[in-house]
N, C-alpha and C positions, 0 to 999 in steps of 0.2 A: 854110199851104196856099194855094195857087194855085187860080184857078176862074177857066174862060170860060164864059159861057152864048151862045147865041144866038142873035140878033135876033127878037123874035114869037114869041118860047113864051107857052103859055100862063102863069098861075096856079102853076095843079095842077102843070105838068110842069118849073115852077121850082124849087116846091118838090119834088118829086121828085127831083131831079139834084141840089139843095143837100143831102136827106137822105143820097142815095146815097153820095155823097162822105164827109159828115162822120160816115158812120155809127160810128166807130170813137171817135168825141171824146167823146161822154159816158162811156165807161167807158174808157178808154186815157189820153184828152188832159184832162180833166175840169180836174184838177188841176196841172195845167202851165199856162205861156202859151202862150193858143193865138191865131195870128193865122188868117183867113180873109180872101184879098185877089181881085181881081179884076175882068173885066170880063163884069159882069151885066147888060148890057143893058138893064136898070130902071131909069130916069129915076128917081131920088127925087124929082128935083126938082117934079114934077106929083103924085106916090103916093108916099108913103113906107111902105108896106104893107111891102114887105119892111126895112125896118129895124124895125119893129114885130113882125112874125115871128122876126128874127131873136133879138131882145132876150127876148121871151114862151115862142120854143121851145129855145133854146140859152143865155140869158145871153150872147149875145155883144152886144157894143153897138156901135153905129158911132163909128169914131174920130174924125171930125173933128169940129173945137166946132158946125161950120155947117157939115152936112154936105151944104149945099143947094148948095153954088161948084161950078160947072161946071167938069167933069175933061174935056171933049173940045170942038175950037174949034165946032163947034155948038151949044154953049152947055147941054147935057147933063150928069146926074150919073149915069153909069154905073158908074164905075169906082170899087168903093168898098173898103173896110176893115175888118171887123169883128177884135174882139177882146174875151176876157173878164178884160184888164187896160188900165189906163190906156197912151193913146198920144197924143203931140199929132203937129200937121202942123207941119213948121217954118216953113211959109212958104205961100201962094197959090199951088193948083196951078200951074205952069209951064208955057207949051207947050215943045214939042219941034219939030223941023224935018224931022223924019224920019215922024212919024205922024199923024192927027189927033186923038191921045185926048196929056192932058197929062200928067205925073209926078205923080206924089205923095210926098212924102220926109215919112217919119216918124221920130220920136223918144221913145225910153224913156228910164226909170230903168232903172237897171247891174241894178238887183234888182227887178222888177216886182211889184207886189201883187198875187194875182189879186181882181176885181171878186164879189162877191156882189150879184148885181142879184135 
């Protein structure tokens, strides 16, 4: 699942638009791999509240080892990954030449585990 949020919401009305969204994953997706990708606007890098939220109210965790590397050439982690199975980053977000926010290229196993956190 794909998600934009954006710029200067609140809190409340992040997590609002994150429930809205994913209202269907705990009894639909629960049990599958579920990815949640996106640009959220939420600097981890300063709060990592919503990776904290995320992890406490979904089980989903954030995929990168070090999810603090700046995804946009402002030097920002907005753009993030949740997932409630193992995922690595192949490599150091990368810029692009077209936007200012960078790639992310991820990588599973053929057969994913799902995570009980």
């Amino acid at each position: 699942m794909t998600m934009y949020l954006a710029p200067n919401l609140s809190k409340g009305n992040i997590v609002k638009y994150i429930e809205d969204a994913v209202l269907h994953y705990e009894t639909e997706y629960k049990h599958d791999p579920f990815v949640l990708a996106g640009d959220f606007n939420v600097d981890i890098r300063n709060d990592d509240w919503l990776v904290q939220h995320m992890v406490s109210r979904y089980a989903l965790r954030c995929i990168s080892y070090d999810y603090k590397r700046p995804t946009t050439i402002r030097g920002t982690s907005i753009d993030i990954a949740f997932s409630n199975f193992t995922l690595h980053p192949i490599q150091e977000p990368f810029a692009l030449y077209f936007t200012d926010h960078k790639a992310i290229i991820l990588k599973r196993k053929r057969y994913p585990e799902l995570s009980h956190i």
